[in-house]
Jmol script that loads the backbone (N, CA, C; Angstrom):
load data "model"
ATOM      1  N   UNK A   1      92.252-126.247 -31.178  1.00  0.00           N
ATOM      2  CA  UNK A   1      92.103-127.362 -32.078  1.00  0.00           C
ATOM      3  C   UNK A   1      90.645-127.471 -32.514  1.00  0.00           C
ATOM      4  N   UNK A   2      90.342-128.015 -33.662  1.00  0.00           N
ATOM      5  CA  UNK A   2      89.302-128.041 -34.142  1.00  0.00           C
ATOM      6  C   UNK A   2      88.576-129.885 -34.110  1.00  0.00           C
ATOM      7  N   UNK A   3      87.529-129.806 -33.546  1.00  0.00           N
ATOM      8  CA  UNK A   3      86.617-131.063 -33.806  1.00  0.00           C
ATOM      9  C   UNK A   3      85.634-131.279 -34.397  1.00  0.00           C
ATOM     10  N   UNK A   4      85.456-132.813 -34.334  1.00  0.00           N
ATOM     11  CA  UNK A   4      83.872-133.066 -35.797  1.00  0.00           C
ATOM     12  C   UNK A   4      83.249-133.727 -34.137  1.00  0.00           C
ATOM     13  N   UNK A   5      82.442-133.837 -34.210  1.00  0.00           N
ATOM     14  CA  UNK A   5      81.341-134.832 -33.205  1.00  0.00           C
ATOM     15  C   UNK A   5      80.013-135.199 -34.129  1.00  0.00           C
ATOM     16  N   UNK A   6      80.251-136.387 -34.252  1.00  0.00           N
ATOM     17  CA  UNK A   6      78.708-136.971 -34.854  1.00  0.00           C
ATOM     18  C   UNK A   6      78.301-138.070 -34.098  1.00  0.00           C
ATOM     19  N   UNK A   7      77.025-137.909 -34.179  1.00  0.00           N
ATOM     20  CA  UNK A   7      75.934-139.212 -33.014  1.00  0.00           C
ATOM     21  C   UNK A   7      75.301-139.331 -34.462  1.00  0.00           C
ATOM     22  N   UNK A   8      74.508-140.293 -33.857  1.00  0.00           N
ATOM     23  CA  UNK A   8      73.684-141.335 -34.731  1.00  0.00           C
ATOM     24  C   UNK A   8      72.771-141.387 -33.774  1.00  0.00           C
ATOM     25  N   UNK A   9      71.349-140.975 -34.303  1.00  0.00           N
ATOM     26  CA  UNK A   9      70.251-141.432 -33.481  1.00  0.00           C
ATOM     27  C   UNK A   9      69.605-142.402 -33.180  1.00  0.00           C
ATOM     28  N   UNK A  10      69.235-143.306 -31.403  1.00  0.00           N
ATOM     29  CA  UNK A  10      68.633-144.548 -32.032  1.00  0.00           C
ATOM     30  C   UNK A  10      67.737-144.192 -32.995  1.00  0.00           C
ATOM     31  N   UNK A  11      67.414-146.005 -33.407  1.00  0.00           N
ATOM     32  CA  UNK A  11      66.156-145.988 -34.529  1.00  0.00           C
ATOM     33  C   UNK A  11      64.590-145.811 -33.782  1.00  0.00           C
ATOM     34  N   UNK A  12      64.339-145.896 -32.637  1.00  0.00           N
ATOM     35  CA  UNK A  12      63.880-145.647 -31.818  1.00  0.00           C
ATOM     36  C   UNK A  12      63.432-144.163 -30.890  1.00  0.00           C
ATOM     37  N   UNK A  13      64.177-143.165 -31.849  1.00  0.00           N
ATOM     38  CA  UNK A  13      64.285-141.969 -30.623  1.00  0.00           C
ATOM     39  C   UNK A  13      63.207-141.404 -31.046  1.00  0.00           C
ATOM     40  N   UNK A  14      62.692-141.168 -32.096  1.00  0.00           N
ATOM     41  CA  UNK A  14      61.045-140.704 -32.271  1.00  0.00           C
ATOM     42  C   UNK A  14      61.414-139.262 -32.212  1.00  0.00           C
ATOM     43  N   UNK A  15      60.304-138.431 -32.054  1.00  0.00           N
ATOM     44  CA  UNK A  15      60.521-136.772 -32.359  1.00  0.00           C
ATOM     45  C   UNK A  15      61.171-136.490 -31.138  1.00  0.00           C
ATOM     46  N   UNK A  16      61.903-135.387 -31.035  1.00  0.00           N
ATOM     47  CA  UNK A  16      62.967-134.791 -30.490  1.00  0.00           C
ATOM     48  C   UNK A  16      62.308-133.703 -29.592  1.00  0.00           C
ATOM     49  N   UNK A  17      62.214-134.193 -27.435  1.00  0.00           N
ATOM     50  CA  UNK A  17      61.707-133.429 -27.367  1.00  0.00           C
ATOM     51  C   UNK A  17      61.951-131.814 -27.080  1.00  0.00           C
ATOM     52  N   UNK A  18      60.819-131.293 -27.500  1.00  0.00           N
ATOM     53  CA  UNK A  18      60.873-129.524 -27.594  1.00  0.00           C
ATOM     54  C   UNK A  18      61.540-129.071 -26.473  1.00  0.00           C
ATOM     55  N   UNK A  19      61.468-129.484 -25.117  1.00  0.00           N
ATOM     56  CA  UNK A  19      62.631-129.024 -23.915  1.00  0.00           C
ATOM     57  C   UNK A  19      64.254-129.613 -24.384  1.00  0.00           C
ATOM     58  N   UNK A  20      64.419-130.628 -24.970  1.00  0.00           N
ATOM     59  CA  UNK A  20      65.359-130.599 -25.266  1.00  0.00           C
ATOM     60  C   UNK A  20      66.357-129.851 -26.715  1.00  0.00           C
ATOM     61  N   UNK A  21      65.613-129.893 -27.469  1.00  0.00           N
ATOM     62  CA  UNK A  21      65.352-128.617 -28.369  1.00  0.00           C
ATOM     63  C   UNK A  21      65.973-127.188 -27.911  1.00  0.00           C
ATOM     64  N   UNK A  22      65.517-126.692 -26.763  1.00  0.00           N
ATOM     65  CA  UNK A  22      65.739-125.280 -26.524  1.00  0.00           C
ATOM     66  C   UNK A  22      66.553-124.970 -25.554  1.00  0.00           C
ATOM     67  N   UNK A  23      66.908-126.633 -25.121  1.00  0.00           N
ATOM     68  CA  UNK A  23      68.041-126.513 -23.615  1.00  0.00           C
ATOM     69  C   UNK A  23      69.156-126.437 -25.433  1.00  0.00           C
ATOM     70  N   UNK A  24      69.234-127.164 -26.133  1.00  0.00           N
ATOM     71  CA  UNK A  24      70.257-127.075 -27.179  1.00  0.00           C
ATOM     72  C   UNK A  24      70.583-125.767 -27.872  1.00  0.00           C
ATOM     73  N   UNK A  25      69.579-124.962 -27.632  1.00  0.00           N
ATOM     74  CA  UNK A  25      70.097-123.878 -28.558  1.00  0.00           C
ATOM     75  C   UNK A  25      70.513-123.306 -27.516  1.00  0.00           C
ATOM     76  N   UNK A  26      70.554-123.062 -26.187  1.00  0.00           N
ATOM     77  CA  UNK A  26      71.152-122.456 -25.055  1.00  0.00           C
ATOM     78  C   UNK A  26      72.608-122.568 -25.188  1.00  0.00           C
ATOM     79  N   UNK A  27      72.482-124.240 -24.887  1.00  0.00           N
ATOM     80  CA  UNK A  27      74.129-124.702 -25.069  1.00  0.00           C
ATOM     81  C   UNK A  27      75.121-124.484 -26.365  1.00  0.00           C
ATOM     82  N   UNK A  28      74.159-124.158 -27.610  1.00  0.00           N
ATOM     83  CA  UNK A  28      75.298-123.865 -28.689  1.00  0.00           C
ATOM     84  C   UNK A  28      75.678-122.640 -28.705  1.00  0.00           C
ATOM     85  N   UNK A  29      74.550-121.428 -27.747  1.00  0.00           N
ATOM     86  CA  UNK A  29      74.915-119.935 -27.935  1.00  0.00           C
ATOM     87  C   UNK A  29      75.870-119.938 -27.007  1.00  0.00           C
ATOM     88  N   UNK A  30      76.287-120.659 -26.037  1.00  0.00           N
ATOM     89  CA  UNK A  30      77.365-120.415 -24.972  1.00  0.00           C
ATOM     90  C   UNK A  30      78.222-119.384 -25.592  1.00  0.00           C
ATOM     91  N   UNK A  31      78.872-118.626 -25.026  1.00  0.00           N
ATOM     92  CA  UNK A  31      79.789-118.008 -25.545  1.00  0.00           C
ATOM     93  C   UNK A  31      81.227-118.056 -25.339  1.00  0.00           C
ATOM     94  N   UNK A  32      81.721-119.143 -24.885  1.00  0.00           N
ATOM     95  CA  UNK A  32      82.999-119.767 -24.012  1.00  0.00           C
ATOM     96  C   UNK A  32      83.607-120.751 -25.022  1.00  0.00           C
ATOM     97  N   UNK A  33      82.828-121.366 -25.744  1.00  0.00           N
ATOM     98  CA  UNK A  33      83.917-122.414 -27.154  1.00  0.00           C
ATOM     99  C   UNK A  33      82.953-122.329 -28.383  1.00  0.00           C
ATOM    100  N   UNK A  34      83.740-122.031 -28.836  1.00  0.00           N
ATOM    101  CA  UNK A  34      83.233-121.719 -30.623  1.00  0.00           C
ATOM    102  C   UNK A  34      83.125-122.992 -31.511  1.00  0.00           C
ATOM    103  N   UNK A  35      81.577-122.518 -31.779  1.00  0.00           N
ATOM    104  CA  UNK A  35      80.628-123.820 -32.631  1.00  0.00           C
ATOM    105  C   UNK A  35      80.919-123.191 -33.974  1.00  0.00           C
ATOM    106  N   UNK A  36      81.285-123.559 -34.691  1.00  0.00           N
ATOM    107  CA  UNK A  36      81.606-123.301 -36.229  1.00  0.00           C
ATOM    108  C   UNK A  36      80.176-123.587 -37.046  1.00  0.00           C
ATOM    109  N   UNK A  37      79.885-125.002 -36.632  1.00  0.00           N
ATOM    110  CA  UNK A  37      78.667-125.573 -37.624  1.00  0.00           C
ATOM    111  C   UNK A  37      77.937-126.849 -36.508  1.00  0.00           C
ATOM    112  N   UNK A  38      76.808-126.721 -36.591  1.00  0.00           N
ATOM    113  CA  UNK A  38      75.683-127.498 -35.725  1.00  0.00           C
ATOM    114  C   UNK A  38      74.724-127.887 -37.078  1.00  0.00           C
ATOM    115  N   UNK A  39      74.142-129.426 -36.768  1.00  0.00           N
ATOM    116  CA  UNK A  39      73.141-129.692 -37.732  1.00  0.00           C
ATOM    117  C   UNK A  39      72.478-131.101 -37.752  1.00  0.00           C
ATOM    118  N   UNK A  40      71.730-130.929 -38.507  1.00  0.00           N
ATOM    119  CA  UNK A  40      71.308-132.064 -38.425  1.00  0.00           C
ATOM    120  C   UNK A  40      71.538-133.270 -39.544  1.00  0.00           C
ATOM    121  N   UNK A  41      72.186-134.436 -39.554  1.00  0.00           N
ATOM    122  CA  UNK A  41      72.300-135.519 -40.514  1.00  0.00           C
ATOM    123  C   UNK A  41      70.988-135.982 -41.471  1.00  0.00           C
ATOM    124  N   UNK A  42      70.460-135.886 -41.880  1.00  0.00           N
ATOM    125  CA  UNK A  42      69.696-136.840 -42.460  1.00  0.00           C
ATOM    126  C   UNK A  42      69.976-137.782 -43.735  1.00  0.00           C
ATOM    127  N   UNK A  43      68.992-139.118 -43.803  1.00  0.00           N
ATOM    128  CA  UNK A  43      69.521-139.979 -44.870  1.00  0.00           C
ATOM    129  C   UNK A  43      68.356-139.479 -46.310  1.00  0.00           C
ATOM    130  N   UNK A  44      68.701-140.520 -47.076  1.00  0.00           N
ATOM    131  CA  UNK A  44      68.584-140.323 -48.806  1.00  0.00           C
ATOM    132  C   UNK A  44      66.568-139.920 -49.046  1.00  0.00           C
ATOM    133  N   UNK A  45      65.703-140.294 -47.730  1.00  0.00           N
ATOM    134  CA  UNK A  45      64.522-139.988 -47.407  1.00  0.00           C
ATOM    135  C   UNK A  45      64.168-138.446 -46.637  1.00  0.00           C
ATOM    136  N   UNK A  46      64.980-137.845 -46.248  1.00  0.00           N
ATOM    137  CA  UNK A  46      65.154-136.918 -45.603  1.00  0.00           C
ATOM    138  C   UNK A  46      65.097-136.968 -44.087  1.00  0.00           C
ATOM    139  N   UNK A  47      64.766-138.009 -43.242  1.00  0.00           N
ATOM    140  CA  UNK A  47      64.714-138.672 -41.941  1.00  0.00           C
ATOM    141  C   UNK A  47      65.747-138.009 -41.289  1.00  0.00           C
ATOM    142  N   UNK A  48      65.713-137.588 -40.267  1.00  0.00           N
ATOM    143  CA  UNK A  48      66.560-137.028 -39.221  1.00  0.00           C
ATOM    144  C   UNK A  48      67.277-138.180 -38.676  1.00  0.00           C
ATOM    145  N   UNK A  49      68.300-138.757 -39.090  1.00  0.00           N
ATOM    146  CA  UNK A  49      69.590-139.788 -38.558  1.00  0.00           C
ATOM    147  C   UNK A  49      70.636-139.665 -37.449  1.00  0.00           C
ATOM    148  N   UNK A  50      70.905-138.322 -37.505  1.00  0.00           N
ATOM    149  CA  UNK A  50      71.918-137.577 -36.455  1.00  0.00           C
ATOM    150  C   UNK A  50      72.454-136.334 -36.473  1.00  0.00           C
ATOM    151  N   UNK A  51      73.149-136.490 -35.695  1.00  0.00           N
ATOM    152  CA  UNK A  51      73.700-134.735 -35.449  1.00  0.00           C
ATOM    153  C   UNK A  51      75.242-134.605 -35.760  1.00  0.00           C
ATOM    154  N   UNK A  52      75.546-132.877 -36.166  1.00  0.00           N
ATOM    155  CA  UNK A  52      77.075-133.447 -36.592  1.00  0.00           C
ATOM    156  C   UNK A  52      77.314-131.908 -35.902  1.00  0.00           C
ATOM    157  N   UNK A  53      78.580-131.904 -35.451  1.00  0.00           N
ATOM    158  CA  UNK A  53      79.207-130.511 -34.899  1.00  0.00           C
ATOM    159  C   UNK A  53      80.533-130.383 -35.301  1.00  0.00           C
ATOM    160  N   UNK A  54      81.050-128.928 -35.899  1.00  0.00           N
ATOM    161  CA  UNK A  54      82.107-128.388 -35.502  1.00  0.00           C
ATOM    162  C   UNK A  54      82.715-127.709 -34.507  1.00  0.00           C
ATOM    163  N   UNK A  55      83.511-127.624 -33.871  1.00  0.00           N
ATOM    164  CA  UNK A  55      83.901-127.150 -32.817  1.00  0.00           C
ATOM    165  C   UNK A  55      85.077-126.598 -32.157  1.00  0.00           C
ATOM    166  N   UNK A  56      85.725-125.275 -31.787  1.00  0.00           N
ATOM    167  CA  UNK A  56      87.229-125.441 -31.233  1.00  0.00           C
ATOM    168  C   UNK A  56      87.224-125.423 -29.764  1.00  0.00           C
ATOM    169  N   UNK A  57      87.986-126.219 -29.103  1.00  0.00           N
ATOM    170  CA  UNK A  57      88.430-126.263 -28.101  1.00  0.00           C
ATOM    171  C   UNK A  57      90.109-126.794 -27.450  1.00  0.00           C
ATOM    172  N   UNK A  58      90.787-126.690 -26.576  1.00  0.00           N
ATOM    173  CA  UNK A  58      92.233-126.423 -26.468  1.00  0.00           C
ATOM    174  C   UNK A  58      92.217-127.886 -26.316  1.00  0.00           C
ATOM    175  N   UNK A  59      91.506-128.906 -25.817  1.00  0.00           N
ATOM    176  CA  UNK A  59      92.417-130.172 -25.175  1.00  0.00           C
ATOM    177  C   UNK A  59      91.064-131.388 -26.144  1.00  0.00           C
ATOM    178  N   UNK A  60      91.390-132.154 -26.103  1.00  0.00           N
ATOM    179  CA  UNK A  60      90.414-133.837 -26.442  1.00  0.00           C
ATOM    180  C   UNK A  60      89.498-133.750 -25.219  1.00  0.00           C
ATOM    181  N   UNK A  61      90.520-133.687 -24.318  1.00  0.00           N
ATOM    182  CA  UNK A  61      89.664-134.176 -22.695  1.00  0.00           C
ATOM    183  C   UNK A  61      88.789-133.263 -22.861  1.00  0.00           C
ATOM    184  N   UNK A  62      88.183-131.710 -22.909  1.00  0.00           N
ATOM    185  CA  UNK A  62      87.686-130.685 -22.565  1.00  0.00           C
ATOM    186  C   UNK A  62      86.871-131.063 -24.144  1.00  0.00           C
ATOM    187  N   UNK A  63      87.192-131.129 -25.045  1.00  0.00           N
ATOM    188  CA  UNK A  63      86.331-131.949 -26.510  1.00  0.00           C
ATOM    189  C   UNK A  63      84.975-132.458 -26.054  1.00  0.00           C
ATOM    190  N   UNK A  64      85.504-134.024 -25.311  1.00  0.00           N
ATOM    191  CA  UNK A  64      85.230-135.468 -24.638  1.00  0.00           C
ATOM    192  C   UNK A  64      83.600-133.989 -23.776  1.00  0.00           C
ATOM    193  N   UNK A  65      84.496-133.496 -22.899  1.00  0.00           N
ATOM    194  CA  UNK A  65      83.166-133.283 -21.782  1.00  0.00           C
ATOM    195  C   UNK A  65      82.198-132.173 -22.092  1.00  0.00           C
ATOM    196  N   UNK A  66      82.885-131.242 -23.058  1.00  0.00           N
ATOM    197  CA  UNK A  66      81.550-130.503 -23.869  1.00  0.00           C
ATOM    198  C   UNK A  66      80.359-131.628 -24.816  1.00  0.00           C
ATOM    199  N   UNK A  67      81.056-132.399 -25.388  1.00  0.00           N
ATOM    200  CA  UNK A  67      80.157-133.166 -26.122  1.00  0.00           C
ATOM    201  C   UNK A  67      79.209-133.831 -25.056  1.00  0.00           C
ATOM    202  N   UNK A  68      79.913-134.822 -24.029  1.00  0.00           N
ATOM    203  CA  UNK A  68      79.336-135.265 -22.861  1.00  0.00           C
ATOM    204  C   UNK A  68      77.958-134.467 -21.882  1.00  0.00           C
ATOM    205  N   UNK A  69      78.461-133.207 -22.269  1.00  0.00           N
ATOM    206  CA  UNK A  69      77.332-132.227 -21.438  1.00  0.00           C
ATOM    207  C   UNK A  69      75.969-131.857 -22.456  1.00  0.00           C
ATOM    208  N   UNK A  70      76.118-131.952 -23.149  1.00  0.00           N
ATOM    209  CA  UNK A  70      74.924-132.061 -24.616  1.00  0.00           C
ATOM    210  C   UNK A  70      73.941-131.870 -24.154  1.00  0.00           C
ATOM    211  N   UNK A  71      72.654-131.208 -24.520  1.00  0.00           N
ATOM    212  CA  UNK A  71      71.428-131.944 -23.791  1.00  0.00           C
ATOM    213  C   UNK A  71      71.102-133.241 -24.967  1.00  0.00           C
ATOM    214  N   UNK A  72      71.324-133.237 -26.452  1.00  0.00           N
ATOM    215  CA  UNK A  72      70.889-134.483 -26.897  1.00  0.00           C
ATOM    216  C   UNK A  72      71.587-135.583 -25.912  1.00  0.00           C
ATOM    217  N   UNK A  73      72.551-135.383 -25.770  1.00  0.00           N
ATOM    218  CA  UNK A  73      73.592-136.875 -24.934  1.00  0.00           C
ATOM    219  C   UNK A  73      73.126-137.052 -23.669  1.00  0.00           C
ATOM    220  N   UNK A  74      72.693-135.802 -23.127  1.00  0.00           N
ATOM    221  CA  UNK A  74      72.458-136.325 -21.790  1.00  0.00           C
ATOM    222  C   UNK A  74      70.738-136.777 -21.871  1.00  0.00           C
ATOM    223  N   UNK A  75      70.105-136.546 -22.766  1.00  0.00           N
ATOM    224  CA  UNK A  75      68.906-137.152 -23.218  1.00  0.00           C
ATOM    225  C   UNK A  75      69.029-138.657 -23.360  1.00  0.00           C
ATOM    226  N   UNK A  76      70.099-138.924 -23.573  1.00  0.00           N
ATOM    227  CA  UNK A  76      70.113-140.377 -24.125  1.00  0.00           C
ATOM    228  C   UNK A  76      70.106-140.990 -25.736  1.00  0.00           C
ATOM    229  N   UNK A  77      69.512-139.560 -26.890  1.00  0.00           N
ATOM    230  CA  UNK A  77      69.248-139.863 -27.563  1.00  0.00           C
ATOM    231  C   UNK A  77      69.700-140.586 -28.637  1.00  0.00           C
ATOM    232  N   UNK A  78      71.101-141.033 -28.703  1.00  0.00           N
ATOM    233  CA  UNK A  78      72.192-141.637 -29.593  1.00  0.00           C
ATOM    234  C   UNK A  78      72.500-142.996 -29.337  1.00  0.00           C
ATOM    235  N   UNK A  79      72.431-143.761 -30.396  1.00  0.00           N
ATOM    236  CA  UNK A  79      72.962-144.855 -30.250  1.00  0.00           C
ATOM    237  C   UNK A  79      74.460-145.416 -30.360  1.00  0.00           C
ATOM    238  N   UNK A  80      75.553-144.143 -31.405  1.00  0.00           N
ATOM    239  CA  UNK A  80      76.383-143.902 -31.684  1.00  0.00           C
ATOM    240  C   UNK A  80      76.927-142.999 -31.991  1.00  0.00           C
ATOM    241  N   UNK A  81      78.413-142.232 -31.138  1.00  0.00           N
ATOM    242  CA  UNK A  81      78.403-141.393 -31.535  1.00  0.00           C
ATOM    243  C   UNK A  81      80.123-140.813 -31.066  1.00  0.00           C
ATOM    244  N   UNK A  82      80.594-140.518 -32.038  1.00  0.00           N
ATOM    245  CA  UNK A  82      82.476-140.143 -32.568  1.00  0.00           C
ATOM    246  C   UNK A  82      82.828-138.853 -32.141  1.00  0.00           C
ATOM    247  N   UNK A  83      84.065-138.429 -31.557  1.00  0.00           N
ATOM    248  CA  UNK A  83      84.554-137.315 -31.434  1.00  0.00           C
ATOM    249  C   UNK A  83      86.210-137.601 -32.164  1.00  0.00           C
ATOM    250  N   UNK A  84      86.327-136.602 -33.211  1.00  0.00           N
ATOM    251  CA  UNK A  84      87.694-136.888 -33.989  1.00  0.00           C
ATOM    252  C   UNK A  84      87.877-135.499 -34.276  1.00  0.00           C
ATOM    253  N   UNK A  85      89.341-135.640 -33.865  1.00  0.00           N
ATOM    254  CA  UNK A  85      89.798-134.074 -34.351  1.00  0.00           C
ATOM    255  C   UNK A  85      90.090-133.889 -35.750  1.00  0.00           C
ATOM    256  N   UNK A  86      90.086-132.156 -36.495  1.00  0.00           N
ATOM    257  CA  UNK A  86      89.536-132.174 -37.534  1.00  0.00           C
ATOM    258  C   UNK A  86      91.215-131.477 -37.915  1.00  0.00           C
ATOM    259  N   UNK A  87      91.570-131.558 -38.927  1.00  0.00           N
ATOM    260  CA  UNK A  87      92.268-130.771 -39.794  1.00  0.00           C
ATOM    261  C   UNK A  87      91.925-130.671 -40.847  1.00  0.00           C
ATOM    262  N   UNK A  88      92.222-128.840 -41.292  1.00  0.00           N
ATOM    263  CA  UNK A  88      91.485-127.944 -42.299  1.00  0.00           C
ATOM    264  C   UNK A  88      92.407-127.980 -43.389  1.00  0.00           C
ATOM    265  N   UNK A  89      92.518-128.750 -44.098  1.00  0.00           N
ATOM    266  CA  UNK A  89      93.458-128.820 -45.418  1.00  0.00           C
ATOM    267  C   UNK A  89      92.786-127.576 -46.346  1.00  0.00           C
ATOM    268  N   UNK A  90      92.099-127.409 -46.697  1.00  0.00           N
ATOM    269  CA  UNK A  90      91.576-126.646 -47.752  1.00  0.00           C
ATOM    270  C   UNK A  90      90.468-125.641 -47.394  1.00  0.00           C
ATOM    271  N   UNK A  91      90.624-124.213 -47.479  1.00  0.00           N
ATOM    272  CA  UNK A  91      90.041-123.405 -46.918  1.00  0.00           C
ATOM    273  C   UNK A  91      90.067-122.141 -46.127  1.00  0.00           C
TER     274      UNK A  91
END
end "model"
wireframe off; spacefill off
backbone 0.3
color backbone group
């Protein structure tokens, strides 16, 4: 099954730090569940707002605890943030 995951950064989280940065690119090269698309949100200023992921994995629950294991999430860095499964109408 395919998922979206988007956080919202607090307004508060300030620059993003560089250990957490490179624990993230660790965790997206995993080679065990397939990242389609990783990125970053920004608004109409270009400001870094949040993060958005594609993702497949077999269950919600197993969804739920990859997102959960994050280093942004386990940073703390989100003030809000959705896991919804995706269907590919077009494409």
């Amino acid at each position: 099954m395919l998922y979206v995951w988007m956080g919202l950064l607090k307004p508060d989280a300030g620059p993003i730090p560089q250990s957490v940065q490179e624990q993230t690119t660790d965790f997206l090269g995993q080679p065990f569940i397939k990242v389609h698309f990783a990125g970053q949100l920004r608004d109409e200023s270009g400001k870094r707002v949040g993060m958005m992921m594609i993702f497949e994995h077999d269950s919600r629950e197993h969804a739920e605890t990859f997102v959960t294991t994050s280093p942004y999430f386990q940073a703390g860095l989100f003030e809000n943030e959705k896991l919804y499964e995706y269907l590919d109408e077009v494409g």
